[in-house]
PyMOL Python script that loads the backbone (N, CA, C, O; Angstrom):
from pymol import cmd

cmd.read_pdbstr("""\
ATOM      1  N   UNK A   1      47.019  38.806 -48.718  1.00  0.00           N
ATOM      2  CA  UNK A   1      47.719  38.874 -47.447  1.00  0.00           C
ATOM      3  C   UNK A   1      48.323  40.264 -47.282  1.00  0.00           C
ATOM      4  O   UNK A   1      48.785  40.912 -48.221  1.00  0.00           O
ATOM      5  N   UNK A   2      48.286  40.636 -46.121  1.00  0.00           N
ATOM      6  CA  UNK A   2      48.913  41.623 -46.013  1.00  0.00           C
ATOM      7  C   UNK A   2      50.637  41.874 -46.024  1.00  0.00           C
ATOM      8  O   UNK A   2      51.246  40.837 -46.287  1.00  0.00           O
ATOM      9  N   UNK A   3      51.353  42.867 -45.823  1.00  0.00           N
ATOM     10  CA  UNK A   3      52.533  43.193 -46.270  1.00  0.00           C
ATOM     11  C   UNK A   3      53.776  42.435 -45.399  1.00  0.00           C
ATOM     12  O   UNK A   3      54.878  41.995 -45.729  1.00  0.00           O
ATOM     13  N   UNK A   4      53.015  42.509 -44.086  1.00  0.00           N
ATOM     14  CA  UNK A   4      53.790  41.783 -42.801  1.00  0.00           C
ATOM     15  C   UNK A   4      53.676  39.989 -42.800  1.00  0.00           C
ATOM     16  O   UNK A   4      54.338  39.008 -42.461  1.00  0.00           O
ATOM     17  N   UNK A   5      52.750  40.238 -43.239  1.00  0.00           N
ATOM     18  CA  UNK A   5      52.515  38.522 -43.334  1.00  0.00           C
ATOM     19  C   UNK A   5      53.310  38.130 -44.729  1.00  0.00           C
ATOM     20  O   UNK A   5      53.881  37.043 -44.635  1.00  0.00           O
ATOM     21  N   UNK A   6      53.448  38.722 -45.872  1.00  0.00           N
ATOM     22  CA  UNK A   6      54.585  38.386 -46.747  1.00  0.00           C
ATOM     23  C   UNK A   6      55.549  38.185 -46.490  1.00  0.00           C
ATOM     24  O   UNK A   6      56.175  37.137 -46.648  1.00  0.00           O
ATOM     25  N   UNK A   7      55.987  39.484 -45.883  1.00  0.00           N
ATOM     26  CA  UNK A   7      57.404  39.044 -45.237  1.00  0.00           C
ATOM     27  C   UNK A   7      57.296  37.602 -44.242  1.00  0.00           C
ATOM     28  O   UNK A   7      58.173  36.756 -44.415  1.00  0.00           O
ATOM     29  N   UNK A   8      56.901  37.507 -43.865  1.00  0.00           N
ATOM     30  CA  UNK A   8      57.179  36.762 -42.506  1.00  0.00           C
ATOM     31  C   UNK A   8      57.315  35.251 -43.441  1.00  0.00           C
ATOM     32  O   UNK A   8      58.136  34.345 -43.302  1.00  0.00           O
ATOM     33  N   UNK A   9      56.242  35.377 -44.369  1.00  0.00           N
ATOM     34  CA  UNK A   9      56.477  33.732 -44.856  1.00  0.00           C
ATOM     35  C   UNK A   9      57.267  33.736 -45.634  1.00  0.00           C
ATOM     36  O   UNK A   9      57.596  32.614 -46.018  1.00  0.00           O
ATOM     37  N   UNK A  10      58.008  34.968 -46.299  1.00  0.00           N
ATOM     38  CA  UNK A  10      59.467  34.737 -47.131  1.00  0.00           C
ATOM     39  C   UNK A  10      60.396  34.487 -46.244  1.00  0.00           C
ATOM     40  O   UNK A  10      61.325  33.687 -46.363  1.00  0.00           O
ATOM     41  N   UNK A  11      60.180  35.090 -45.455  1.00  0.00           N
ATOM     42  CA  UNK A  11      61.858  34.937 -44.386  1.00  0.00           C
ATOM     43  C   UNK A  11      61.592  33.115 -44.190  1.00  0.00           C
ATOM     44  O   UNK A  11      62.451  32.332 -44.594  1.00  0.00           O
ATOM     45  N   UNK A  12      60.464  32.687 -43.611  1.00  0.00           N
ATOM     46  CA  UNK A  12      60.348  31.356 -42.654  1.00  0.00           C
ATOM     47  C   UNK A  12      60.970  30.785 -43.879  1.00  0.00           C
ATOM     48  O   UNK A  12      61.954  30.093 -43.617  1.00  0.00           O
ATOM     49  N   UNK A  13      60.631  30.892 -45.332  1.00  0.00           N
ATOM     50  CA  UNK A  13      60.726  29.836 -46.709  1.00  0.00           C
ATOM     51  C   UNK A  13      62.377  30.184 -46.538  1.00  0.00           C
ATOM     52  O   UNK A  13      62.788  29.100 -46.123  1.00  0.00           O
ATOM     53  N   UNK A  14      63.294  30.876 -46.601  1.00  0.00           N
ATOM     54  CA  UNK A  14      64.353  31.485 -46.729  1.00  0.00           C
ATOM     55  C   UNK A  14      65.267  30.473 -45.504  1.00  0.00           C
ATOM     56  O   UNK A  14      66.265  29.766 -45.641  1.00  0.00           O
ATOM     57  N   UNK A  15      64.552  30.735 -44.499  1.00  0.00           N
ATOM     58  CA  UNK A  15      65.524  30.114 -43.448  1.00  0.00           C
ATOM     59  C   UNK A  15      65.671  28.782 -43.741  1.00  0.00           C
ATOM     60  O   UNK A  15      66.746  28.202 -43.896  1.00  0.00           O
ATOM     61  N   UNK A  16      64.122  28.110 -43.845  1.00  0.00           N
ATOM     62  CA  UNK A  16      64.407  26.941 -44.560  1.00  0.00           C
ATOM     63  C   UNK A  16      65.513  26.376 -45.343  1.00  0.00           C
ATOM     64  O   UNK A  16      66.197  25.377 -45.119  1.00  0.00           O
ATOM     65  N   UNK A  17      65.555  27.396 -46.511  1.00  0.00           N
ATOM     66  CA  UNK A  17      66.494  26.953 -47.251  1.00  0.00           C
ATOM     67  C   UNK A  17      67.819  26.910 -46.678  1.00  0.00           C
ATOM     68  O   UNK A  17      68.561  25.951 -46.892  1.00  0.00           O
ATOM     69  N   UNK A  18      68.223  28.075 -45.829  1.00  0.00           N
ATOM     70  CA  UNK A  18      69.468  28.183 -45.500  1.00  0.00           C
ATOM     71  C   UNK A  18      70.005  27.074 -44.735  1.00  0.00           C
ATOM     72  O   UNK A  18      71.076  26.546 -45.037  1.00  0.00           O
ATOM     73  N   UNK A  19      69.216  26.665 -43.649  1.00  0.00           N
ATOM     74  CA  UNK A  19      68.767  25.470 -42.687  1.00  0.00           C
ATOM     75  C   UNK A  19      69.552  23.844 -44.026  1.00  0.00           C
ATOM     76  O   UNK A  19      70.355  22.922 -43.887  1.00  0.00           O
ATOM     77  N   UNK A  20      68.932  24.220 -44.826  1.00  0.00           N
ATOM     78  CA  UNK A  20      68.639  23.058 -45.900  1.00  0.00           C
ATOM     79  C   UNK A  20      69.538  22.618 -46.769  1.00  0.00           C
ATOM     80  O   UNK A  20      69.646  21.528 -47.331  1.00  0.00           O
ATOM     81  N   UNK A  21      70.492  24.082 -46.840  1.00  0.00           N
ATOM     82  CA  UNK A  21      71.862  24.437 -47.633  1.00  0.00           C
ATOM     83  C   UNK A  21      72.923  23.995 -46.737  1.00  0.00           C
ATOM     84  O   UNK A  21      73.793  23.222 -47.140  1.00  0.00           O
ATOM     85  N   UNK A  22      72.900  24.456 -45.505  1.00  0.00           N
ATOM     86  CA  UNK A  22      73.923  24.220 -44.735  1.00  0.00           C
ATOM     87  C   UNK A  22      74.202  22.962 -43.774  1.00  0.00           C
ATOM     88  O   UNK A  22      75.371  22.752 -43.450  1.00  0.00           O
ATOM     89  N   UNK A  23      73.304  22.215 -43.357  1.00  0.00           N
ATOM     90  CA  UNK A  23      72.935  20.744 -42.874  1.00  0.00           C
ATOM     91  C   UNK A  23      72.294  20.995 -41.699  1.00  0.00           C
ATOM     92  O   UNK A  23      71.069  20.962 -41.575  1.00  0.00           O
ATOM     93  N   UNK A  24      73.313  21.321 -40.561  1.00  0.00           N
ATOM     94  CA  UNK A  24      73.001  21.328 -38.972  1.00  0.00           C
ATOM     95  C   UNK A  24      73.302  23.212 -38.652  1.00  0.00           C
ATOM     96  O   UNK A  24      74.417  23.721 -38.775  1.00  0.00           O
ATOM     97  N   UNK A  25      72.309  23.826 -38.327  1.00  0.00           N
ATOM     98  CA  UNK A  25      72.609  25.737 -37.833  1.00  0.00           C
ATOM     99  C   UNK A  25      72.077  25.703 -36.943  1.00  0.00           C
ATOM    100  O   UNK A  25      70.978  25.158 -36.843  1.00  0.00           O
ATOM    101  N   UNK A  26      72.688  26.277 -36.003  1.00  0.00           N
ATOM    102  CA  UNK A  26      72.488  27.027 -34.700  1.00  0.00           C
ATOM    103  C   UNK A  26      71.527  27.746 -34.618  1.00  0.00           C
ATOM    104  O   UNK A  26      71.721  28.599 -35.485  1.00  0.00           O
ATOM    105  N   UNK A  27      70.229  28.042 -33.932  1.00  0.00           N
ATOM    106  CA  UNK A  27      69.222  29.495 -33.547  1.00  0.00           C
ATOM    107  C   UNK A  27      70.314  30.759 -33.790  1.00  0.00           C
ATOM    108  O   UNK A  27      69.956  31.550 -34.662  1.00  0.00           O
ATOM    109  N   UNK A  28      71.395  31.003 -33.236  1.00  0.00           N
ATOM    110  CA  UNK A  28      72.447  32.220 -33.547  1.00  0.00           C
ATOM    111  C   UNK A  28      73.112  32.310 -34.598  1.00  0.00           C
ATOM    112  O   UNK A  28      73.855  33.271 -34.793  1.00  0.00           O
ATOM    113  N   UNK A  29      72.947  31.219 -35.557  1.00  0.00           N
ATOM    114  CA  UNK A  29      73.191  31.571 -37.010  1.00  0.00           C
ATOM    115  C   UNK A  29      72.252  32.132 -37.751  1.00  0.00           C
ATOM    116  O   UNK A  29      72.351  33.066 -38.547  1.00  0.00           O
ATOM    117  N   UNK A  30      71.277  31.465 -37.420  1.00  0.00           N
ATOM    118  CA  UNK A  30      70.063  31.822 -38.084  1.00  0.00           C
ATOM    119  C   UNK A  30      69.591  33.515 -37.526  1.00  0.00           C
ATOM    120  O   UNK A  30      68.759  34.101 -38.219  1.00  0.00           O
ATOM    121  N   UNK A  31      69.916  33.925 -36.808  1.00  0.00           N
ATOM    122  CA  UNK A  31      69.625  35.368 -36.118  1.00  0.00           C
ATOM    123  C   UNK A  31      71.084  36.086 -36.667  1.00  0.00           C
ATOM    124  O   UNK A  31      70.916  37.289 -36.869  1.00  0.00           O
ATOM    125  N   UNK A  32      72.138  35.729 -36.884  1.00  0.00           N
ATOM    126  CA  UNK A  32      73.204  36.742 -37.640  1.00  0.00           C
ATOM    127  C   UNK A  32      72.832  36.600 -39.081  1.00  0.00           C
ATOM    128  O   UNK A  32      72.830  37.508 -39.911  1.00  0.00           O
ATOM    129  N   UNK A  33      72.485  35.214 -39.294  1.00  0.00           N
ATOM    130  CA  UNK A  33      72.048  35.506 -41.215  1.00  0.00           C
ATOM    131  C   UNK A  33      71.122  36.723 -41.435  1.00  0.00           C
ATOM    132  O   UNK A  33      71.501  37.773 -41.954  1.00  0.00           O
ATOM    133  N   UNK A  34      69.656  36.437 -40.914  1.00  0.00           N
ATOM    134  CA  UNK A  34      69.030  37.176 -41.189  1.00  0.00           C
ATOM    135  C   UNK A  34      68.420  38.723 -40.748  1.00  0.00           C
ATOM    136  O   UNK A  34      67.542  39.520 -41.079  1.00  0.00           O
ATOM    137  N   UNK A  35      70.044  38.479 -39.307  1.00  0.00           N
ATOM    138  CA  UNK A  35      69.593  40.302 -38.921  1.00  0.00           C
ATOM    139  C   UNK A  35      68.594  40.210 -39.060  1.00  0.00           C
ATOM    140  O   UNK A  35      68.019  40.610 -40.073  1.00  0.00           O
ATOM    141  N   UNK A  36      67.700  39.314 -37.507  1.00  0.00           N
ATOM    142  CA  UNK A  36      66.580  38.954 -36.484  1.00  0.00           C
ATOM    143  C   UNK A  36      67.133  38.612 -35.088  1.00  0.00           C
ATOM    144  O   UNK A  36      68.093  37.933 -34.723  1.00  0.00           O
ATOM    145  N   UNK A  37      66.017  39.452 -34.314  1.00  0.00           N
ATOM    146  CA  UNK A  37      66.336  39.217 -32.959  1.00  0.00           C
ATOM    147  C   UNK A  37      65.743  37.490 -32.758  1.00  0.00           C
ATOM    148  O   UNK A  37      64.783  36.929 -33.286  1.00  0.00           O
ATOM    149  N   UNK A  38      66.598  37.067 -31.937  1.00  0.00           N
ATOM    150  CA  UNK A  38      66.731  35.415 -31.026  1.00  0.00           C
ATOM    151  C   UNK A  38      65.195  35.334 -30.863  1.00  0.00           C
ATOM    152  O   UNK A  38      64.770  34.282 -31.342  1.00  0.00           O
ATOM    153  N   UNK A  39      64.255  36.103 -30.347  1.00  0.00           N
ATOM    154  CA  UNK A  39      62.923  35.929 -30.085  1.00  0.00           C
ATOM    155  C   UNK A  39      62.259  35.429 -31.601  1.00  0.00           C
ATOM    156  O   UNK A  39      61.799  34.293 -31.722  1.00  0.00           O
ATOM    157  N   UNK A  40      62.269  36.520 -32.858  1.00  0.00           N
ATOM    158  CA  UNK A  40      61.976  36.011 -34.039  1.00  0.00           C
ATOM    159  C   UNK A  40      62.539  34.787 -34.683  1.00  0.00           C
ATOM    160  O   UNK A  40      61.766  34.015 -35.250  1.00  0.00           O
ATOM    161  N   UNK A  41      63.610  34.584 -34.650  1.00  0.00           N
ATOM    162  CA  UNK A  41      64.028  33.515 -35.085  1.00  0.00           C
ATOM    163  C   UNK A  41      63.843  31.977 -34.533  1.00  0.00           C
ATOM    164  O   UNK A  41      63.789  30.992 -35.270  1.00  0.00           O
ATOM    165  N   UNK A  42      63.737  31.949 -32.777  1.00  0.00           N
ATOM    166  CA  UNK A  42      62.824  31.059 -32.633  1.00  0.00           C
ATOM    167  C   UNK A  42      61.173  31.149 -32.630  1.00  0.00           C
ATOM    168  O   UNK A  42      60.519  30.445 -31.860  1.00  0.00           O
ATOM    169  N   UNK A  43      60.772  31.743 -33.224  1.00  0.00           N
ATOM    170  CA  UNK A  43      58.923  32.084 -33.982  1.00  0.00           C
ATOM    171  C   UNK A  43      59.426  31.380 -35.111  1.00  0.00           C
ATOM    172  O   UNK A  43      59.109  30.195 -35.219  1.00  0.00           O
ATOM    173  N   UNK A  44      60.335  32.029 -36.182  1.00  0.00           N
ATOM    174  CA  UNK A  44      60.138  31.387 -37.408  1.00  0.00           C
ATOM    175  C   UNK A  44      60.735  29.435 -37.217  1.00  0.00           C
ATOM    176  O   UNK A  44      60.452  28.426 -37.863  1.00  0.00           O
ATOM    177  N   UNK A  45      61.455  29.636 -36.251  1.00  0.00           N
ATOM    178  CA  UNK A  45      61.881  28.371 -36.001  1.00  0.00           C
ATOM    179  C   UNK A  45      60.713  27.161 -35.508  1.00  0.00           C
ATOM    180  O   UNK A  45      60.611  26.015 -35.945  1.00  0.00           O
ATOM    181  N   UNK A  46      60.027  27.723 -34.629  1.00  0.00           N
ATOM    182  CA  UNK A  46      58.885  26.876 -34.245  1.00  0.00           C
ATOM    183  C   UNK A  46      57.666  26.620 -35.329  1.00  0.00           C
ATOM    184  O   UNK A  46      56.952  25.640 -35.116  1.00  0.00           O
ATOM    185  N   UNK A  47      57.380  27.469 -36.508  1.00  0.00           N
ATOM    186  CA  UNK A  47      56.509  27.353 -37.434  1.00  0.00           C
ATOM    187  C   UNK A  47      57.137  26.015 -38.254  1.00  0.00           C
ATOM    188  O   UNK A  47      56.573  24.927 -38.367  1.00  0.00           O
ATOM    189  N   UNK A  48      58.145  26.303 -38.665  1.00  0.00           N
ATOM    190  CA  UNK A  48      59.037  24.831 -39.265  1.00  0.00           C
ATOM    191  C   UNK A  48      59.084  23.470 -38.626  1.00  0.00           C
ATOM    192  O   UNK A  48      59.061  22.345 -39.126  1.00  0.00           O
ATOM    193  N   UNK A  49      59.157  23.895 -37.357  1.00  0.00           N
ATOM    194  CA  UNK A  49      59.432  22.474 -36.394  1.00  0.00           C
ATOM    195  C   UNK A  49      57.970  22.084 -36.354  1.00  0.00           C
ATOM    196  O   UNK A  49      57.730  20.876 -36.345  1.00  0.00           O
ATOM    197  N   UNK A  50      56.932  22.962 -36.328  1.00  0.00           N
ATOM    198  CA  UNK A  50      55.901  22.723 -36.075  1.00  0.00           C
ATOM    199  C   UNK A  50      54.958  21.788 -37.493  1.00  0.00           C
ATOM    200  O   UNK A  50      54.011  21.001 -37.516  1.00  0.00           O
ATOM    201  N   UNK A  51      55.796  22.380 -38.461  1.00  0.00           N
ATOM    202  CA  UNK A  51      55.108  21.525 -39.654  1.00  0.00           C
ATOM    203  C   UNK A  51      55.912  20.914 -40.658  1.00  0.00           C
ATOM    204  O   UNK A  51      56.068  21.171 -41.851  1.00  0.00           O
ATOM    205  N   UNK A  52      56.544  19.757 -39.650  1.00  0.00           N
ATOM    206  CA  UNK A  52      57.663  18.772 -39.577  1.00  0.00           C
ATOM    207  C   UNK A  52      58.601  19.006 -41.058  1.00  0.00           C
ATOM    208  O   UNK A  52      58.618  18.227 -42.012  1.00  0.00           O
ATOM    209  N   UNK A  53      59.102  19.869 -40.978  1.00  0.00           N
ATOM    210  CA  UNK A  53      60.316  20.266 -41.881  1.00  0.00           C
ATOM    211  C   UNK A  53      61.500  20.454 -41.292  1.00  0.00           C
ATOM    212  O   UNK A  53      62.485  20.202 -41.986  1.00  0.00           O
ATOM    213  N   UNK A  54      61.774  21.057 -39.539  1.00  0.00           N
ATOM    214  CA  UNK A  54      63.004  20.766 -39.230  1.00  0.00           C
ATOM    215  C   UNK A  54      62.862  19.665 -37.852  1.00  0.00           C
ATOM    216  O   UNK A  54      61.874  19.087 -37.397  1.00  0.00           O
ATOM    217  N   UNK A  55      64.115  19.665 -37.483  1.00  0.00           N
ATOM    218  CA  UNK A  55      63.890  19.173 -35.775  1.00  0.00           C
ATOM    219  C   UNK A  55      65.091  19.384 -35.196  1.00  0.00           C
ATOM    220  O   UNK A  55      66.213  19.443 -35.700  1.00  0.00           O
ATOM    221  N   UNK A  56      64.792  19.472 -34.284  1.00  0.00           N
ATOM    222  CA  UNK A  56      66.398  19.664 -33.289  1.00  0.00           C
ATOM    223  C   UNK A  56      67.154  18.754 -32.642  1.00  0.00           C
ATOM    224  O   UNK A  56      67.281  18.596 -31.428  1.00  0.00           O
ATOM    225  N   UNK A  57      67.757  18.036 -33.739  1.00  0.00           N
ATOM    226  CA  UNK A  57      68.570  16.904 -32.418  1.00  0.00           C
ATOM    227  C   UNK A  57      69.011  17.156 -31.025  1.00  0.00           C
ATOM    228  O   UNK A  57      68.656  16.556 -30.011  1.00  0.00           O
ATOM    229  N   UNK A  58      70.116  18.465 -31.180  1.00  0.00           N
ATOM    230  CA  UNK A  58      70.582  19.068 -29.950  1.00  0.00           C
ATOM    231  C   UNK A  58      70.249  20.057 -29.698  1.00  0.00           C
ATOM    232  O   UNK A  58      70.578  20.985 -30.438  1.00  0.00           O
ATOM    233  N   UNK A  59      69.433  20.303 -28.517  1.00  0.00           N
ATOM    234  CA  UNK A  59      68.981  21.844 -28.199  1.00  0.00           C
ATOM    235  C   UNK A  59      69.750  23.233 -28.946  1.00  0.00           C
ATOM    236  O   UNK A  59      70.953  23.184 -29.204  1.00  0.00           O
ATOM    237  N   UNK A  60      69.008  24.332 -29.224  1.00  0.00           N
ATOM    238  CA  UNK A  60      70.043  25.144 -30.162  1.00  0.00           C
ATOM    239  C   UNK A  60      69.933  24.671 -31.506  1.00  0.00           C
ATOM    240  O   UNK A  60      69.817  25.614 -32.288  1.00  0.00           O
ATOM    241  N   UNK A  61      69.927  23.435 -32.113  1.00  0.00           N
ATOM    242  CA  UNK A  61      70.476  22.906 -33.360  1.00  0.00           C
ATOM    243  C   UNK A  61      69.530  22.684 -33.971  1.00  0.00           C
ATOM    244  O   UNK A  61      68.712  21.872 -33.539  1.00  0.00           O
ATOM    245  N   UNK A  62      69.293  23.487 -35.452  1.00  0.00           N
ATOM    246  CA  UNK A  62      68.450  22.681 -36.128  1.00  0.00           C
ATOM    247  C   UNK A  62      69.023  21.882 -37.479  1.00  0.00           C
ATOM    248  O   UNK A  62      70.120  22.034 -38.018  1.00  0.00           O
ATOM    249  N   UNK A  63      68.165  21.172 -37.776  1.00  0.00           N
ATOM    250  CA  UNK A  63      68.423  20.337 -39.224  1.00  0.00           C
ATOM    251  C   UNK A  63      67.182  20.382 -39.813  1.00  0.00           C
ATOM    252  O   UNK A  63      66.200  20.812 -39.209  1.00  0.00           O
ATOM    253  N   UNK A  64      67.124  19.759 -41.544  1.00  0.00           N
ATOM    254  CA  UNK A  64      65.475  19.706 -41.977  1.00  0.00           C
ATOM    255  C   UNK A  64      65.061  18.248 -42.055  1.00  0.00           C
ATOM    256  O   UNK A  64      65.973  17.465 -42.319  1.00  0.00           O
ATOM    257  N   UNK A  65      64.585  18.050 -41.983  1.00  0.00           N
ATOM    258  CA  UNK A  65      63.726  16.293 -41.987  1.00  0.00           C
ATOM    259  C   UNK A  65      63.739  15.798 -43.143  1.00  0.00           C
ATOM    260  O   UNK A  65      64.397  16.322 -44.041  1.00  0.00           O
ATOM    261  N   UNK A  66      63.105  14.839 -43.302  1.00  0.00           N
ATOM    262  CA  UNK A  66      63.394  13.769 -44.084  1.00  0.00           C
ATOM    263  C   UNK A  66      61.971  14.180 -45.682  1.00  0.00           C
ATOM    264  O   UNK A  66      61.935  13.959 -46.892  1.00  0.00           O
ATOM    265  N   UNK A  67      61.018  14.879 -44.605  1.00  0.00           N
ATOM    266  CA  UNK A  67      59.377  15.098 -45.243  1.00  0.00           C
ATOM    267  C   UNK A  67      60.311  15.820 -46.598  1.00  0.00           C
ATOM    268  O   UNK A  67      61.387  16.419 -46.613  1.00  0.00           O
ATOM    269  N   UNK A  68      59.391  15.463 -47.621  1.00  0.00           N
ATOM    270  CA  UNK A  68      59.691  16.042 -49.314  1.00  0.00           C
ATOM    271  C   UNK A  68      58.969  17.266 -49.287  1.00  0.00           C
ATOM    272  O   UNK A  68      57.778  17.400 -49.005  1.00  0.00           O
ATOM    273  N   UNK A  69      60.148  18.539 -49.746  1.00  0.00           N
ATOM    274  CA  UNK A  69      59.352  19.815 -49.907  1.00  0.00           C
ATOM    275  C   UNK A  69      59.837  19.737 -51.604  1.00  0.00           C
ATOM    276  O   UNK A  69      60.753  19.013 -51.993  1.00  0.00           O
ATOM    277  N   UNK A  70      59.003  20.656 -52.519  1.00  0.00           N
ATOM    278  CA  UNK A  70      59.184  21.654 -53.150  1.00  0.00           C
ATOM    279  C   UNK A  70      59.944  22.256 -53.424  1.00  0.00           C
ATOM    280  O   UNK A  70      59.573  23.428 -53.357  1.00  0.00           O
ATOM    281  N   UNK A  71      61.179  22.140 -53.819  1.00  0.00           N
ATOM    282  CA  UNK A  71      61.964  23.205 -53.589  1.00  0.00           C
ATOM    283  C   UNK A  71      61.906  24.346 -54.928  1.00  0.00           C
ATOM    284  O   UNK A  71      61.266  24.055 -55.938  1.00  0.00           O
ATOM    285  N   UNK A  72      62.774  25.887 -54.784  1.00  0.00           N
ATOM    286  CA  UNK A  72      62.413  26.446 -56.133  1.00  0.00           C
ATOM    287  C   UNK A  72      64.017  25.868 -56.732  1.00  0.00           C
ATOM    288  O   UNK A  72      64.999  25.380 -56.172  1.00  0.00           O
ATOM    289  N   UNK A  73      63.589  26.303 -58.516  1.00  0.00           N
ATOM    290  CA  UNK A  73      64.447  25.490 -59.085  1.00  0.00           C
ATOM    291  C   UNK A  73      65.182  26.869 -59.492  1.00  0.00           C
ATOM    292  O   UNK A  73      66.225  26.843 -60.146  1.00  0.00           O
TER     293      UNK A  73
END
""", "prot")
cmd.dss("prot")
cmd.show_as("cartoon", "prot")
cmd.util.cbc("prot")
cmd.orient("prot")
């Protein structure tokens, strides 16, 4: 893979976690954590939602689902 595409799937794995650590985060948490513009952060946000790891109860809000990941130890 190339260099951009590394990054991109560390950050998405990263938010995850943070998402995962913290219970319920805001799209604007997730864009002050990782110093990312609102546009990127809902990209990395929709890749997750998209492959049922988070969901948004309340617009703005995400949480992670119930699906069993992997986590690192």
């Amino acid at each position: 893979m190339n260099p951009a595409t590394d990054r991109m799937l560390t950050r998405i794995k990263d938010v995850y976690l943070y998402i995962h650590g913290n219970g319920t985060v805001t799209t604007e948490n997730v864009v002050q954590e990782f110093s990312i513009t609102a546009r990127t952060a809902q990209r990395d946000l929709n890749v997750l939602e998209y492959n049922d790891l988070i969901t948004s109860p309340v617009r703005g809000q995400w949480t992670t689902t119930a699906r069993k990941v992997k986590l690192p130890s």
